[in-house]
VOLOMI-327159 format. One record per residue (C-alpha): x, y, z; residue in three letters. Coordinates in steps of 0.2 Angstrom, whole numbers. Layout:
<nodes>
NODE  X  Y  Z  ALA
...
</nodes>
This chain:
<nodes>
NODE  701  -152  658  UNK
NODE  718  -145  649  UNK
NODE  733  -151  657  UNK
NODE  751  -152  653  UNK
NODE  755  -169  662  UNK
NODE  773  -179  664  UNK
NODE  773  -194  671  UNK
NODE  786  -202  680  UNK
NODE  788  -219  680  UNK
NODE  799  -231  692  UNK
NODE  798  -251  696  UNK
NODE  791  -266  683  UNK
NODE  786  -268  669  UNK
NODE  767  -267  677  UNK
NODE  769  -250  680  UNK
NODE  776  -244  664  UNK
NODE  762  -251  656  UNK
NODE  748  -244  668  UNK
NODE  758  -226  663  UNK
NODE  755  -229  646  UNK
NODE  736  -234  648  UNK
NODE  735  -215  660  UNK
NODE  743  -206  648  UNK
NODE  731  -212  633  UNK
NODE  715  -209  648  UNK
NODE  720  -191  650  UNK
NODE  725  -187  634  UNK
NODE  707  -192  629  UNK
NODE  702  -179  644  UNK
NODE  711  -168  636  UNK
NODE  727  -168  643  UNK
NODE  744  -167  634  UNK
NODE  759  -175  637  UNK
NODE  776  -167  641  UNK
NODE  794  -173  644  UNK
NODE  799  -167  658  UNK
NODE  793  -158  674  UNK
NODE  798  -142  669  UNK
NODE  786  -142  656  UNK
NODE  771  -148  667  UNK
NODE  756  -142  676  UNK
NODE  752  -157  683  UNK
NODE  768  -171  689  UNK
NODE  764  -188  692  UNK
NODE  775  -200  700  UNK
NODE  770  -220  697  UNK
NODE  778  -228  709  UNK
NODE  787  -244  717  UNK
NODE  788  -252  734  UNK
NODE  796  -269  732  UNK
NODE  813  -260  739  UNK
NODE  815  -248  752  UNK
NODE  827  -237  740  UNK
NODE  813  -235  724  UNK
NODE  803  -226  737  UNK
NODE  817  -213  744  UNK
NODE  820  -207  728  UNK
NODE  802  -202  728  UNK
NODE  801  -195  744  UNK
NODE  818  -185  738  UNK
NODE  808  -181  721  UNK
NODE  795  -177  730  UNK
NODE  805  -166  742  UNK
NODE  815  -155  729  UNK
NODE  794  -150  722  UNK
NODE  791  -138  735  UNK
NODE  798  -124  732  UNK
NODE  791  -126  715  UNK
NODE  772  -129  723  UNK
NODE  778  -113  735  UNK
NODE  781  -104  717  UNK
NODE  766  -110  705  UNK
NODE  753  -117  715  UNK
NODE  741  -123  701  UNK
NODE  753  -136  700  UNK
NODE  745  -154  704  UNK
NODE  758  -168  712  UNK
NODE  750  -184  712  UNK
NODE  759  -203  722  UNK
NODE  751  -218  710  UNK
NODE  756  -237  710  UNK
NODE  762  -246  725  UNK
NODE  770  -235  736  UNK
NODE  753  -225  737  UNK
NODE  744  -240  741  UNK
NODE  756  -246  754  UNK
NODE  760  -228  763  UNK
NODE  747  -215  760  UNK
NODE  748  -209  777  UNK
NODE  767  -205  776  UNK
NODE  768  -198  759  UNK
NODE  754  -183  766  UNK
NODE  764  -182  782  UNK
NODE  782  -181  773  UNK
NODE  774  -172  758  UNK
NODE  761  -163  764  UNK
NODE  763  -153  747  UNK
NODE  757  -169  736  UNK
NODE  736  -167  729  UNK
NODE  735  -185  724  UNK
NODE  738  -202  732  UNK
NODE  731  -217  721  UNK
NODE  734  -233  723  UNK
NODE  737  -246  710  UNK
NODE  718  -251  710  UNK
NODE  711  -234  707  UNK
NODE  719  -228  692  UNK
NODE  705  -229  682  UNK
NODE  698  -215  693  UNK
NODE  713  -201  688  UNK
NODE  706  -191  675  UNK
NODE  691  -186  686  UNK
NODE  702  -184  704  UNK
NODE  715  -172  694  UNK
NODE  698  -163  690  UNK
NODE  692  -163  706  UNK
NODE  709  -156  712  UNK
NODE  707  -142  700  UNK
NODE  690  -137  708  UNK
NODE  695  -135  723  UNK
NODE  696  -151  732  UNK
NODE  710  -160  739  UNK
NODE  723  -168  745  UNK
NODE  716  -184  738  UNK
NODE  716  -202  744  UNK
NODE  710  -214  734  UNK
NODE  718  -233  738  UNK
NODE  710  -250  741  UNK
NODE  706  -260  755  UNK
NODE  718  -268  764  UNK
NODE  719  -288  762  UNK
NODE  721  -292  782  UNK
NODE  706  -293  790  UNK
NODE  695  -290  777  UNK
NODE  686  -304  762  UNK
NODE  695  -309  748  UNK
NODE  681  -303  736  UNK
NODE  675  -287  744  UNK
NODE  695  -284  741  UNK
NODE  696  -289  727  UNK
NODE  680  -279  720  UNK
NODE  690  -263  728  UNK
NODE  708  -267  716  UNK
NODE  696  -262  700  UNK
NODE  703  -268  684  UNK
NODE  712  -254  675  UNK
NODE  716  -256  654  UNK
NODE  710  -245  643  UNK
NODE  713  -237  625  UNK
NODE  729  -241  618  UNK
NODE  739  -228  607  UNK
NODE  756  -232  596  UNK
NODE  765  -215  601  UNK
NODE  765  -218  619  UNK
NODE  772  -233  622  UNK
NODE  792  -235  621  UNK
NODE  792  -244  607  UNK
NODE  779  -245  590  UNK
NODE  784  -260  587  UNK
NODE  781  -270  604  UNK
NODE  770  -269  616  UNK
NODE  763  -276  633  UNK
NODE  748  -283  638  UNK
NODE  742  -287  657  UNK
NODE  731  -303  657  UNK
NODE  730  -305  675  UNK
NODE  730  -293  690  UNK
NODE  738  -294  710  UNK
NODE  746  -309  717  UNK
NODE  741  -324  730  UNK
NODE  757  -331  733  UNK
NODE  761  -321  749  UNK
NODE  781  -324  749  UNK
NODE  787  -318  766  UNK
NODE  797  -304  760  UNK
NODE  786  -296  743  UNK
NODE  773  -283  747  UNK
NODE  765  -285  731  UNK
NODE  749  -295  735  UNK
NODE  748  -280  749  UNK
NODE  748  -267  736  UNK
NODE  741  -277  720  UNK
NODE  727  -285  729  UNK
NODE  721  -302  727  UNK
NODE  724  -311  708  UNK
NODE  711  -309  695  UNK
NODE  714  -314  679  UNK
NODE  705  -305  662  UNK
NODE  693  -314  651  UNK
NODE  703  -324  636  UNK
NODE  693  -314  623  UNK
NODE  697  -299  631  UNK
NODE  716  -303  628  UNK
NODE  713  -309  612  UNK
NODE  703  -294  606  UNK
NODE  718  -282  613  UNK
NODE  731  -291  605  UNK
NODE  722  -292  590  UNK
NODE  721  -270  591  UNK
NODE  739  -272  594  UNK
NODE  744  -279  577  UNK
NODE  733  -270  567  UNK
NODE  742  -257  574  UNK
NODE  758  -264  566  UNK
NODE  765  -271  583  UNK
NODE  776  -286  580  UNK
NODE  778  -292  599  UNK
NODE  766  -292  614  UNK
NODE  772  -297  632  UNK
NODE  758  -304  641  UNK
NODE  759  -295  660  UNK
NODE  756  -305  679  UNK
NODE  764  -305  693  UNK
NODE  764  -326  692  UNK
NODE  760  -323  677  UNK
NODE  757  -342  676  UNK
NODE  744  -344  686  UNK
NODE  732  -337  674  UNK
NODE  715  -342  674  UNK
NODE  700  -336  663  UNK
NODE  683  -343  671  UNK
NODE  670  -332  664  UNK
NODE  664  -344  654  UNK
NODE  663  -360  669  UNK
NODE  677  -370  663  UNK
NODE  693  -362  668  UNK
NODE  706  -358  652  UNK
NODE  724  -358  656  UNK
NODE  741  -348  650  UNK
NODE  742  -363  637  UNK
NODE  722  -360  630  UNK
NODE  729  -339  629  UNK
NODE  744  -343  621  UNK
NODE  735  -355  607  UNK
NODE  722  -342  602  UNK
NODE  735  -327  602  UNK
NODE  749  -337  592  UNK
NODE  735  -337  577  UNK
NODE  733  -319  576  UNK
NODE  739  -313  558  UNK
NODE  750  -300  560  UNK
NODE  760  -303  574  UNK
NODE  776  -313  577  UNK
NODE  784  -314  596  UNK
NODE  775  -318  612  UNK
NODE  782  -318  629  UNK
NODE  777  -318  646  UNK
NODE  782  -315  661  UNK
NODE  784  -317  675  UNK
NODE  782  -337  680  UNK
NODE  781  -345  699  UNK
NODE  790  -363  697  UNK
NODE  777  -369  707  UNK
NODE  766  -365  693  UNK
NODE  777  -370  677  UNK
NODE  766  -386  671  UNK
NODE  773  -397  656  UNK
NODE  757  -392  647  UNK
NODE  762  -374  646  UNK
NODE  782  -380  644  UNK
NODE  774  -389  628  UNK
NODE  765  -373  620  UNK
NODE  780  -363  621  UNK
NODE  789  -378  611  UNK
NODE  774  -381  599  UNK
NODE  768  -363  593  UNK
NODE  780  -355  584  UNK
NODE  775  -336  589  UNK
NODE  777  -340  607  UNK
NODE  798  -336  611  UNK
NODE  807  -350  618  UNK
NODE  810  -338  635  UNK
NODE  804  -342  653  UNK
NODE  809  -330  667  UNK
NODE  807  -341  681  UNK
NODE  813  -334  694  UNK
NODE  821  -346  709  UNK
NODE  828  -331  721  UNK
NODE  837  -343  730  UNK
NODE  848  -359  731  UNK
NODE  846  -364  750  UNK
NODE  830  -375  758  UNK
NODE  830  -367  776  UNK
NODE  830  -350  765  UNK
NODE  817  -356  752  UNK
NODE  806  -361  766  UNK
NODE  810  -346  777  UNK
NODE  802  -336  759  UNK
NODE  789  -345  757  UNK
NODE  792  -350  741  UNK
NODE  784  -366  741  UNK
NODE  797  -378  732  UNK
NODE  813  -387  734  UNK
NODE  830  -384  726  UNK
NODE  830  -401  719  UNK
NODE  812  -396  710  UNK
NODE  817  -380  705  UNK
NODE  831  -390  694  UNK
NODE  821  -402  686  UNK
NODE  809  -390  681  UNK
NODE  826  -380  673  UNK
NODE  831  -400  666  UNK
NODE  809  -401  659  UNK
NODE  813  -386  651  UNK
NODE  828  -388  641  UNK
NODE  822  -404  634  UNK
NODE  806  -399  629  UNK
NODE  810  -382  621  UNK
NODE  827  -386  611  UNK
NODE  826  -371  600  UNK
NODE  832  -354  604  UNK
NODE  847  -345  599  UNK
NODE  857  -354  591  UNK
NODE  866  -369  602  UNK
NODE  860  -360  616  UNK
NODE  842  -367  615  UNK
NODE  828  -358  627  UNK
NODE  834  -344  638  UNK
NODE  829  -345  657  UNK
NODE  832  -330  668  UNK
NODE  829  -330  685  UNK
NODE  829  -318  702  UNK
NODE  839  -317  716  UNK
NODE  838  -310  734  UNK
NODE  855  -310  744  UNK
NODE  856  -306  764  UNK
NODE  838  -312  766  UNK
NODE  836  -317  785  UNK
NODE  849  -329  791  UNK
NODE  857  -331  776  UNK
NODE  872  -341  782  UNK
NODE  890  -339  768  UNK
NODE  885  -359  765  UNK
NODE  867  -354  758  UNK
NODE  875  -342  748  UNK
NODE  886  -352  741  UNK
NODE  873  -363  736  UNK
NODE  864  -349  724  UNK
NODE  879  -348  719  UNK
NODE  881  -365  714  UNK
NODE  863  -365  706  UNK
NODE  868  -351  696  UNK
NODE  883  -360  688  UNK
NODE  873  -375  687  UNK
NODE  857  -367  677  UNK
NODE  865  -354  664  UNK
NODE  855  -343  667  UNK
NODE  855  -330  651  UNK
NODE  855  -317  664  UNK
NODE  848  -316  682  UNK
NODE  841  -298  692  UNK
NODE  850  -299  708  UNK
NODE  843  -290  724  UNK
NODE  850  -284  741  UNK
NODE  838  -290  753  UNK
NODE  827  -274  759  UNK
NODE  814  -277  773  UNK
NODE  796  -271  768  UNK
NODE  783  -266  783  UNK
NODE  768  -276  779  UNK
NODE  777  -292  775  UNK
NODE  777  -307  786  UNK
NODE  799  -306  785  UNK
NODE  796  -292  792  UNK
NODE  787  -297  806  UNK
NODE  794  -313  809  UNK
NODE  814  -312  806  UNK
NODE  828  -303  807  UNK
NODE  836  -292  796  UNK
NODE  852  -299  801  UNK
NODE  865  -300  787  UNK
NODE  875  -284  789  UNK
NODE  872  -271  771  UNK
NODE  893  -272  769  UNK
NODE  889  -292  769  UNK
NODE  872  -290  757  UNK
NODE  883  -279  745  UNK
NODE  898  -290  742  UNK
NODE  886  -306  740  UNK
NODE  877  -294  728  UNK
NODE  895  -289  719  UNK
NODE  901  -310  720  UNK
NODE  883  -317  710  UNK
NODE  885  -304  699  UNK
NODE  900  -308  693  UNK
NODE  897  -327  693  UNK
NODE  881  -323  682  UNK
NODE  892  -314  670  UNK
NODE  904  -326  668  UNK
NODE  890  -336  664  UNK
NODE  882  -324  653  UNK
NODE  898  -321  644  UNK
NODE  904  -337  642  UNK
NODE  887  -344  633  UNK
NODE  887  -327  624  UNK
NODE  904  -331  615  UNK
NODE  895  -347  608  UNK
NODE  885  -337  597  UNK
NODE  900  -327  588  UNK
NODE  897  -334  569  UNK
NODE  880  -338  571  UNK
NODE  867  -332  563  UNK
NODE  853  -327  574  UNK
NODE  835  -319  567  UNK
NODE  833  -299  578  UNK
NODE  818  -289  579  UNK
NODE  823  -271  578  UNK
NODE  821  -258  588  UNK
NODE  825  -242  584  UNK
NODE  845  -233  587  UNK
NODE  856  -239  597  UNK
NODE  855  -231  616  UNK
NODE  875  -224  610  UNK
NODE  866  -219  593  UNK
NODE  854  -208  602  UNK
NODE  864  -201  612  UNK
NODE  878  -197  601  UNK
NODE  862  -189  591  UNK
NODE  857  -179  603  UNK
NODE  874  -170  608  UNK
NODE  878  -166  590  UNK
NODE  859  -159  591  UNK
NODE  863  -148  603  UNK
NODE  880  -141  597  UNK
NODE  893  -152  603  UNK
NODE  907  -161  595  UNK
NODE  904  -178  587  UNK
NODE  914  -194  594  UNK
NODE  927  -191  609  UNK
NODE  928  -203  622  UNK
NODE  914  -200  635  UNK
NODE  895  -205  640  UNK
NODE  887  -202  624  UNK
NODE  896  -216  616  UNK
NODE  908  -220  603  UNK
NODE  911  -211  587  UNK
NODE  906  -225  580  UNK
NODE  888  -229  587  UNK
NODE  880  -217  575  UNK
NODE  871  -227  563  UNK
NODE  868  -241  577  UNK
NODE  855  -252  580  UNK
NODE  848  -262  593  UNK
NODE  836  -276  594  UNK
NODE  832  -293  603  UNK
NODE  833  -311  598  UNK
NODE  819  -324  604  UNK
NODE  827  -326  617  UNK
NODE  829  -310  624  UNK
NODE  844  -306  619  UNK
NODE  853  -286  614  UNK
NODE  860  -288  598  UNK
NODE  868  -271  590  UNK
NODE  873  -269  574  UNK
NODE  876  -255  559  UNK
NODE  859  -251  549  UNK
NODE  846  -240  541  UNK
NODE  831  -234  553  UNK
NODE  822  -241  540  UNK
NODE  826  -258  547  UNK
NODE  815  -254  563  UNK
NODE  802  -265  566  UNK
NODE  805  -279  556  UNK
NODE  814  -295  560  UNK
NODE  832  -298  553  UNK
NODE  844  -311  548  UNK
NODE  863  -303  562  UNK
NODE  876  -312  559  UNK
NODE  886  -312  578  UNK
NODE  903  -307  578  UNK
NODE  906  -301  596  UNK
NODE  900  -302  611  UNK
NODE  902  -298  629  UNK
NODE  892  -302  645  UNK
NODE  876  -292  640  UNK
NODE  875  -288  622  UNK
NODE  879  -296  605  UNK
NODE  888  -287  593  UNK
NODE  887  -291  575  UNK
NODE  879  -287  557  UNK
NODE  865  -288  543  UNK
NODE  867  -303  532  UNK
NODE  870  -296  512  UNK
NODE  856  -301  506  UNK
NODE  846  -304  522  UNK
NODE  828  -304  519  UNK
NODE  815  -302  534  UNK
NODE  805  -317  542  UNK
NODE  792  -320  528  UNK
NODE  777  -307  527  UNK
NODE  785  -296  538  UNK
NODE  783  -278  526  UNK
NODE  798  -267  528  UNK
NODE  793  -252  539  UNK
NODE  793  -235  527  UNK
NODE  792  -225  544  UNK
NODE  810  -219  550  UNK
NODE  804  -212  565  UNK
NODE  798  -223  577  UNK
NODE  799  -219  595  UNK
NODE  808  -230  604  UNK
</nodes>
C-alpha cells in the first residue's frame, strides 16, 4: 500500500495523540505523510463529539470533498474518533461520499480497511458496541486498545510527548458522551507505561503527559494487586533522561492525598492538577452528575495548595479547571456562584464551554435545554473575563522572577513572520503574522504550564532554561534568558536547530 495520507485532527489531547500513533502505523504500511489535503490521496478526519459545533465543521469538511471525489475518485475519505463512533449512520446518509467510518476503538484496524478500500470494497464501518444494553466486558473487549510505534518527527514537538495510560471513561456525567464513544475504562499495564516512557527519553524527549479521560482513576491489575496513579508516577519519575511529568485530566472525586503527596514528593512530577469542577452550583452539580459538593471540591483546591507549595514562583501549584455555562436550568444565581468559585480558586486558566446538548447522554434525555444561546454566550463572555482578571493578576506577580522554561521551538509570531518572508513578503508591518519583532522568538512552558516567550537561538529548543519575567498579560509571560544562565543539571544542549514543533 502507497498512499499519500493527511490527517486531520480536531478535539483532545486523546485524539492528537491517537493521529500521531496512525500516522506512524501507516507509514510502516507504506504510507506517506502530506500537509495538506491537496497533496493527498487518502483524507482522514479524526474527529470530536463532545460539542455539537466540532462535528459541523466536519460535515462542512466533509461537504466541500465532493466535488473533489466527483473529480479524482481514487481518493479515500475516511470519519475516525468520536464522532464515527457516536453517528455512523448519519455521516454515510450526509456523506454518502466518505469510504471510512472508524471508531475510536478500531483504529488499530486502519492500515488494512484503507487496503480493503483500494480493492474494491467499501463504504466501511467499523465501530464498537454500544454500552446500553449490552455487558461491560463483551464492550469493553470490542474498544481494543490502540498504541503503537512511536516516531520523533510526527509528534508536534521533539521534545514532549504524550502517553495514554488508561482508556474510555465510567463516570457517566449527564451531559459528556465520551463513555458512549470511548467505551468503558481500562487502564494499561504499569510496565507497559514505563517501557514506553522509557523509549520516549531515549529518544531525547524531555516531557511525557500521561493521557485519560479521569486520568486519576488509573488502575494496573495485571499482576492482582491493583497499582495506582501514585505507584505509575514513582516508577516513571526514575527514569534517566527525562524531566517533566504531567497528567491529565483529574475527576475531584478521584484526587486522593496519596497522589496530591507524589506530586509534592518527586521532583520530575510538575506541580500542575487540571481538575476540572465545571461548575459552582449543587442543584447543577447534581443535575451533572458529578458526584461532589462545592464545599468538597474547595477543600480539595485548599489539600492542594498546602501539600504542593512549589510552582512558579509565589504562585505555588497551578490548578486549571473546566466550565459549562447554560447547562439545564442554570438559574443567573448559579451562575454567579461559578463565578464566585472562580474568583475564589485562582484558577491559572479555566476552558470554558457553552452548554451543547449531545444525543445519547442522559441531559439529553432528561432536561431541557432551556437557557437561551444569547444567555449561554454572554455567561460565556462574563467567566471569561473574571478568569482573565484572574489569570492576569496572578501573572503580574511573576514579573522579576526567575522562573526555569522548557523550550519549545519559535514563537507562533516567529513562525509565521518566517514564513511570510519565505514566501515573498515584506517583513514586520502591523498585521496577523505578528510583530516585527517576533523574529527570533521563543516559546516555552514553566512547570506549571505556563507560556513564557522570550528572544533566543533555536539552539535553546529542548532544554530547560533559567527566564527572567519581565511582562505579562492574561495568557503569556514575557521575559528573557539569564547571562550566564545554565540549563537544569545534565540537560545537554540540543545541537539540532530544526526541530518540529
Amino acid at each position: 500500500m502507497s498512499r499519500r495520507v493527511y490527517i486531520e485532527t480536531v478535539g483532545c489531547q486523546m485524539n492528537v495523540l491517537d493521529s500521531e500513533l496512525l500516522a506512524a502505523r501507516l507509514e510502516e504500511a507504506g504510507c506517506r505523510m502530506v500537509p495538506s489535503r491537496s497533496d493527498a490521496d487518502t483524507i482522514l478526519f479524526n474527529t470530536c463529539s463532545v460539542r455539537q459545533h466540532a462535528e459541523d465543521k466536519i460535515y462542512s469538511a466533509l461537504g466541500r470533498l465532493k466535488h473533489l471525489k466527483d473529480q479524482r475518485p481514487g481518493t479515500i475519505i475516511g470519519v475516525l474518533g468520536c464522532m464515527a463512533q457516536r453517528a455512523s449512520r448519519d455521516i454515510l446518509r450526509r456523506a454518502p461520499h466518505v469510504d471510512l467510518v472508524v471508531g475510536p476503538g478500531r483504529l488499530g484496524q486502519l492500515d488494512e480497511l484503507i487496503a480493503r478500500i483500494e480493492e474494491g470494497e467499501g463504504p466501511l464501518v467499523e465501530i464498537s458496541g454500544q454500552r446500553r444494553g449490552n455487558k461491560q466486558a463483551e464492550v469493553a473487549r470490542s474498544f481494543a486498545q490502540f498504541d503503537g510505534p512511536r516516531k520523533t518527527e510526527l509528534r508536534p514537538g521533539a521534545h514532549q510527548a504524550h502517553v495514554r495510560i488508561m482508556f474510555g471513561c465510567d463516570q457517566f456525567c449527564t451531559y459528556c458522551i465520551v463513555p458512549s464513544v470511548r467505551g468503558p475504562e481500562q487502564s494499561r499495564p504499569v510496565e507497559a507505561v514505563v517501557d514506553e516512557v522509557r523509549r520516549l527519553a531515549d529518544q531525547g524527549c524531555q516531557e511525557v503527559t500521561l493521557l485519560g479521560q479521569a486520568v486519576n482513576r488509573y488502575a494496573d491489575r495485571s499482576e492482582g494487586e491493583a497499582r495506582d496513579l501514585a505507584d505509575l508516577l514513582r516508577r516513571l519519575d526514575v527514569i534517566d533522561g527525562l524531566h517533566r511529568i504531567r497528567f491529565v485530566t483529574n475527576h475531584p472525586r478521584y484526587m486522593t492525598d496519596r497522589l496530591i503527596a507524589a506530586v509534592a514528593e518527586l521532583p520530575r512530577v510538575c506541580p500542575y492538577f487540571h481538575v476540572p469542577a465545571q461548575h459552582g452550583a449543587e442543584a447543577v452539580l447534581r443535575r451533572m452528575n458529578r458526584g461532589y459538593t462545592v464545599e468538597e471540591y474547595r477543600r480539595l483546591v485548599e489539600r492542594i495548595r498546602a501539600a504542593v507549595p512549589q510552582g512558579d514562583g509565589p504562585l505555588g501549584a497551578a490548578i486549571t479547571s473546566d466550565f459549562i455555562v447554560g447547562f439545564c436550568g442554570e438559574t443567573e444565581e448559579d451562575f454567579q456562584r461559578t463565578v464566585d468559585l472562580v474568583r475564589w480558586a485562582r484558577f491559572k486558566n479555566s476552558y470554558i464551554f457553552k452548554y451543547s446538548p449531545r444525543v445519547g447522554t442522559k441531559a439529553a434525555e432528561r432536561f431541557a435545554d432551556d437557557v437561551p444561546e444569547a444567555e449561554k454566550r454572554r455567561r460565556n463572555n462574563e467567566l471569561l473575563d473574571v478568569q482573565n482578571q484572574v489569570s492576569l493578576e496572578d501573572n503580574r506577580r511573576l514579573v522579576g522572577c526567575r522562573l526555569e522554561v522548557l523550550v519549545e521551538g519559535p514563537s507562533k509570531a516567529a513562525r509565521k513572520l518566517d514564513t511570510r518572508t519565505q514566501g515573498g513578503g515584506e517583513e514586520g508591518g502591523a498585521d496577523s503574522s505578528g510583530p516585527p519583532d517576533a523574529r527570533g522568538q521563543l516559546v516555552g512552558r514553566t512547570a506549571g504550564d505556563r507560556i513564557v516567550v522570550f528572544p533566543g537561538p533555536t539552539s535553546l529548543t529542548g532544554r530547560i532554561i533559567p527566564v527572567k519575567i519581565e511582562k505579562a498579560d492574561a495568557c503569556t509571560l514575557f521575559g528573557g534568558v539569564e547571562e550566564g544562565g545554565s540549563s537544569r543539571e545534565g540537560l545537554q544542549e540540543n545541537p539540532d536547530d530544526n526541530s518540529r514543533i
